[in-house]
N, C-alpha and C positions, 0 to 999 in steps of 0.2 A: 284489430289490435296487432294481428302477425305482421300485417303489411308496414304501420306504424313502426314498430320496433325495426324489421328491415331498414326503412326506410333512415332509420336515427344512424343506425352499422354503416349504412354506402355513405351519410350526411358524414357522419367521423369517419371515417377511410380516407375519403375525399380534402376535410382538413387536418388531418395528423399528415398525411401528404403534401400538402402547400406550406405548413407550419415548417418541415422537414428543407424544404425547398428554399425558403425565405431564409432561413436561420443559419443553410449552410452556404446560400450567397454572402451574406454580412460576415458569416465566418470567414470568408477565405481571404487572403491575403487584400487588399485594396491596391487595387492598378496591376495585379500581374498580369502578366502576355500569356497568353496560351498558344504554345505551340501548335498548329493543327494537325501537322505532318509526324508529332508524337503520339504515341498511348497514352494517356489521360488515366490517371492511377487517383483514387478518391480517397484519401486519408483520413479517418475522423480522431480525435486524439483531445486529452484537455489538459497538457502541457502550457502554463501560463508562468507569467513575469520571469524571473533566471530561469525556469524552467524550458519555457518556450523559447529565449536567448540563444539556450544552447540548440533546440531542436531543428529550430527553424532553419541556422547556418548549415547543417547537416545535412537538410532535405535540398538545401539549393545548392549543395557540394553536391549530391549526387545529380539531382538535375543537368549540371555542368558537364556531368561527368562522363556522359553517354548522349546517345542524340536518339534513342530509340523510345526511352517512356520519360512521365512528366507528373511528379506526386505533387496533388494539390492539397495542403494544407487546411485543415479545416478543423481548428480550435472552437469546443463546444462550449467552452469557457468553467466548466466545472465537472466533474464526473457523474452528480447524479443528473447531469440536464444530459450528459453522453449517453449513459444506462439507459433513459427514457426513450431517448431517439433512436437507440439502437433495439428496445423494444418494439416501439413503434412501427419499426424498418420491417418487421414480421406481417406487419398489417399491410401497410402501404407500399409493401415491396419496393421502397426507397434506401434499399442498405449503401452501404458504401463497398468501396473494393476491397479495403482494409480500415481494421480499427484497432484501436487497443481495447480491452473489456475483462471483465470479470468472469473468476472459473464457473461461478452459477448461472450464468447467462450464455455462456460458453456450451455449456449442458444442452440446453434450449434450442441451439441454435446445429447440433450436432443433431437432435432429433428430428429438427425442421430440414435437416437437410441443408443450409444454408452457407455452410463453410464448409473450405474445401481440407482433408486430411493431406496434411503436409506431410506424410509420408508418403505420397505418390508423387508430390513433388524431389524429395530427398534421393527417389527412387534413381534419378535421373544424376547424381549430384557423384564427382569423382573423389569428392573428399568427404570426412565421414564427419559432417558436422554434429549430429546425435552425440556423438563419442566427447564430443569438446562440449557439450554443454552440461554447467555445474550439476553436479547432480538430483538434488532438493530444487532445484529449477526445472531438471529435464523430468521428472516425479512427478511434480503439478503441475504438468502439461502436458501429461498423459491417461487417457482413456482406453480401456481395457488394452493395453498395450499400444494404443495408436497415440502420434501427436497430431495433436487437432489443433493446440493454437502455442504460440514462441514466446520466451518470455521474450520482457520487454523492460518493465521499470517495479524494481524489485525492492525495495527497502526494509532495512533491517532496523528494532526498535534499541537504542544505545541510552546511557546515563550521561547527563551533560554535567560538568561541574562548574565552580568558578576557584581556579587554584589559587586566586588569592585571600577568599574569604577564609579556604581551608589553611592557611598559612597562618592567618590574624585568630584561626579558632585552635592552632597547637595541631593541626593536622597533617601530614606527609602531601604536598598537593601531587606526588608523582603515586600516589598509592590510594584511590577510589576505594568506597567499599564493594566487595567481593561476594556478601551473601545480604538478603532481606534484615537478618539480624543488624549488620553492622550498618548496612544503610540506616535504620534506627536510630542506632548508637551516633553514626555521623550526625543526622539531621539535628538531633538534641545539641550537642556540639556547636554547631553552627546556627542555630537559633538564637540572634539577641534581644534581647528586651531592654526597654528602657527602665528607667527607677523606677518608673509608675507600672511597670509590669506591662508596658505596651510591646508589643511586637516588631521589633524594627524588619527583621530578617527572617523569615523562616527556611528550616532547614531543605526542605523538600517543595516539592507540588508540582502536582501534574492538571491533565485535562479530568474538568466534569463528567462523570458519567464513561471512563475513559474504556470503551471494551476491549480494545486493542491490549491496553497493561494490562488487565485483569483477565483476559486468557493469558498472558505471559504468565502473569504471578499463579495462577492454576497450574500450569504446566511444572513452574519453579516447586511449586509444593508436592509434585510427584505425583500430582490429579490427571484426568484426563476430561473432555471437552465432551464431544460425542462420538458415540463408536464408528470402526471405520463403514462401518456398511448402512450408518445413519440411523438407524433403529432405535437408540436410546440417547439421550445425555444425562450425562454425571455432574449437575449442579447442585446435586442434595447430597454429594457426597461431605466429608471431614475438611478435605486437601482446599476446595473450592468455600469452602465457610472459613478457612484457615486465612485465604487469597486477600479475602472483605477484611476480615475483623486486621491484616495488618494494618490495610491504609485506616480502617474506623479509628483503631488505638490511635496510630500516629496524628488524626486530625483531633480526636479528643483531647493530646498533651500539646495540642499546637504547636507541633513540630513541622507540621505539613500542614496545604492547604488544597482544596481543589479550586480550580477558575473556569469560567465560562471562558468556550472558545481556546483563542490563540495568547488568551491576557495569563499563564502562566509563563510563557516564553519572553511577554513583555515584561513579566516583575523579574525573570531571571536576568533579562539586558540591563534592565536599572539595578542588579543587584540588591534588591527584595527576597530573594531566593534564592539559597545556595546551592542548589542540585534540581535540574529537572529530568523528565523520563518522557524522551520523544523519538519520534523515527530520525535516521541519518541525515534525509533530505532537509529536518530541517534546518542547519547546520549554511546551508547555500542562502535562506532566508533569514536568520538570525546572525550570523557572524560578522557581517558590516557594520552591522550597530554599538558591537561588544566593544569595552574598552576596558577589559581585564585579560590577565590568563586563563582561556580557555581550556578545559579538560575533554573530553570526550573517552570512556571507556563501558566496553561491554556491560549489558543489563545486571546487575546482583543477581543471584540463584540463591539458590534455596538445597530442596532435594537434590534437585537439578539445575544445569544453567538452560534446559530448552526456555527459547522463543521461538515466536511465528513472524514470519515473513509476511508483508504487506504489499500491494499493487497490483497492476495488470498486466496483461500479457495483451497478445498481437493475435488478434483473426483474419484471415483471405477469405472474403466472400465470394458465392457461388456466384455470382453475379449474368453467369452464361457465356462470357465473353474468356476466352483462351489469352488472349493478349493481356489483357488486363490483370490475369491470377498468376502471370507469366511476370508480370513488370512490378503487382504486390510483393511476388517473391524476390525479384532479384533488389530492391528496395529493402526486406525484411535480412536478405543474407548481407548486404553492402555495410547498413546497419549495425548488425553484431556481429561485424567482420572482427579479430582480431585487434588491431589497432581502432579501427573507430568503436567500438566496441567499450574500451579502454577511455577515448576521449568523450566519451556520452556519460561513462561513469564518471571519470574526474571533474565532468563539467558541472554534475549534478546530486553527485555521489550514491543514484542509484548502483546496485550491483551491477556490473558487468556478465553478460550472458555465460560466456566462455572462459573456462579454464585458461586456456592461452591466454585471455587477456590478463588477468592475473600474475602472467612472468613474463609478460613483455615490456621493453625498458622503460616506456614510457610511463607506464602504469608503478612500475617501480623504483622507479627516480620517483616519483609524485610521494608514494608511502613513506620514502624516504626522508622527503623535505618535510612533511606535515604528519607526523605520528599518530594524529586524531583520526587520521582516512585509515588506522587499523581497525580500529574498534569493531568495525561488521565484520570484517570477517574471522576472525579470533571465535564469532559464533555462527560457522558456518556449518562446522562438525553438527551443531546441536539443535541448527534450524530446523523448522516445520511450517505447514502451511496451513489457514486457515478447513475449517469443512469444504469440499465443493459441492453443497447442495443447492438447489434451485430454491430452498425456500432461508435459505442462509441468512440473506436481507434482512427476511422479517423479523427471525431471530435474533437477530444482530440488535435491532430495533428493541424486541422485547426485553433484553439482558440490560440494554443502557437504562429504559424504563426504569426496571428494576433495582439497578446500581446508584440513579441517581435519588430514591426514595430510601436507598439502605442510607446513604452518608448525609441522608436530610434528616432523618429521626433517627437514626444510628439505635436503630434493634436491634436484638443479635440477628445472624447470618444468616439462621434456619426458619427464622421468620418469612424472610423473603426467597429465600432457593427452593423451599420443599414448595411453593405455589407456583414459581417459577419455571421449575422443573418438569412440571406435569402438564404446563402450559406448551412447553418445549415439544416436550412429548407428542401432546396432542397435536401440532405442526407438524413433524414426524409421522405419525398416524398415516397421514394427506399427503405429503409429499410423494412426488412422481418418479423420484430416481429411482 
């Protein structure tokens, strides 16, 4: 039986390894030239459609740019199939040179030893790029005081409007609402119905099961999530029953609705929706379609206006090779240089890494022309970031669970949090950090 079981380990080693192999040839670009007289820098990343538009001209600017290294591009096509591979990459010692990845797998990969502390790179550096990066950025990218991985593509979550429905409902379209209350009040407003009581327009709606809002609206209510040292969470608290029972009310008076997927974004382009609650980026994915006056302003608060920040940051794998963690970095610095820095957020309105990029002209001509490119940052004072624990995933998992059974039978709150909670717990318990 020992041998057997062996035998199954070296059989998957072997394919999570080819599978790895295969997936990152179909990923890479089709017909590029490989330099052989360059350093060969292995990029994993799942930057797709404008996304990948903007990244891709970037990575061939720097290419261009220098004649010593040479990043290849390798779009995994989705994040969880990235996560996977880059778990996988543990087994099969198939990592890449660089990736982008999440702060709980970031964990993981600091205790395997497997990425390099970019503060021994920085060590070397005559400008103090530490100093220029946002702060609530350079924060979650820090491990007992060390920076282990950069940010990268950061998104902050905004309120989208349609200023012309607010117009035809008696509303200010240049004045959003400002707290959970009035967001309320608006949605009812801008809810039509027809004679027969049918629902033409509803005021609100966001994503099913959405956990990304619903730590926001926790936060908003003066709640907190789980403590910093992981030990507990607080979803059987008042503030987190508070968070539920808004969006419950609001779908109960059919002011709001929730959609599977991306089809709330879809009813807001056809104007079925008067207001949705999504991250900035997607704003680069929804705005071609739009054929109203678009709003974009800061998430409503509550107690508070905190929100949490979304996306991933940039790891340099240990990969053994000097040349290679040499050419990740000079790639990760070119990158959130300053100016391009600026052009990677205008292109895609992820945040920009650096403070500088923020007062550089190009960056502020842009906020200038388009007043919506405010909205993130107006919450930047009040941002936060998600837990980084390694078992974060799972939780994540069990909260949607949970969220999409509260707005299915619409119990009260404590129905579903105090069972919740102790499930949380119990992950907690087990967890390694």
């Amino acid at each position: 039986m020992r041998n057997f079981l062996i035998g199954v380990l070296v059989f998957w080693m072997v394919v999570v390894g080819l599978i790895i192999k295969d997936e990152g040839r179909q990923a890479a670009k089709p017909g590029a030239a490989v330099d052989s007289s360059r350093v060969e820098v292995v990029f994993w990343h799942a930057m797709g459609g404008p996304l990948g538009a903007v990244i891709e001209p970037l990575i061939k600017e720097f290419n261009d740019s220098q004649t010593t290294y040479s990043i290849k591009s390798v779009n995994m096509g989705s994040y969880d199939t990235l996560q996977k591979k880059l778990l996988a990459s543990l087994v099969a010692k198939e990592a890449p040179d660089l990736s982008q990845n999440y702060e709980s797998l970031t964990k993981k990969f600091i205790k395997h030893r497997k990425i390099i502390c970019l503060d021994d790179l920085l060590a070397s550096e005559t400008e103090d790029i530490k100093a220029d990066i946002i702060p609530v950025l350079l924060e979650n990218n820090l491990y007992d005081g060390k920076l282990w991985s950069f940010p990268f593509n950061k998104s902050v979550p905004v309120l989208y409007y349609n200023k012309d429905l607010f117009k035809k409902a008696g509303l200010d379209p240049e004045i959003p609402p400002r707290t959970l209350d009035e967001l309320a009040s608006f949605a009812r407003k801008l809810t039509v119905r027809d004679a027969d009581g049918k629902i033409l327009v509803r005021g609100f709606a966001t994503g099913k099961a959405n956990v990304w809002m619903f730590l926001n609206r926790v936060l908003q209510m003066g709640g907190k999530v789980i403590g910093p040292d992981g030990g507990a969470a607080f979803f059987d608290q008042p503030e987190a029953a508070r968070a539920l029972s808004f969006l419950q009310d609001m779908l109960r008076e059919g002011i709001a609705e929730e959609a599977q997927g991306f089809e709330h974004q879809n009813n807001f382009k056809a104007e079925t929706a008067a207001m949705i609650e999504n991250s900035i980026v997607t704003k680069v994915f929804m705005e071609p379609g739009i054929k109203f006056n678009l709003g974009i302003a800061p998430l409503p608060g509550q107690a508070t206006n905190a929100v949490i920040l979304s996306g991933s940051n940039i790891n340099i794998f240990n990969n053994g090779d000097p040349r290679k963690i040499q050419g990740a970095w000079e790639f990760v610095k070119w990158f959130t240089s300053t100016e391009n820095g600026a052009r990677w957020s205008l292109g895609t309105t992820y945040m920009p890494v650096r403070k500088s990029s923020l007062k550089c002209p190009l960056f502020l001509a842009a906020m200038e022309k388009d007043p919506n490119l405010r909205a993130p940052y107006i919450q930047l004072e009040y941002s936060h970031f998600e837990p980084r624990l390694t078992c974060w995933f799972e939780i994540r998992d069990l909260i949607a669970d949970y969220l999409e059974r509260a707005t299915l039978e619409m119990g009260p709150p404590e129905t579903y949090f105090s069972k919740m909670n102790k499930e949380i717990n119990g992950i907690l318990s087990h967890a390694l950090d």
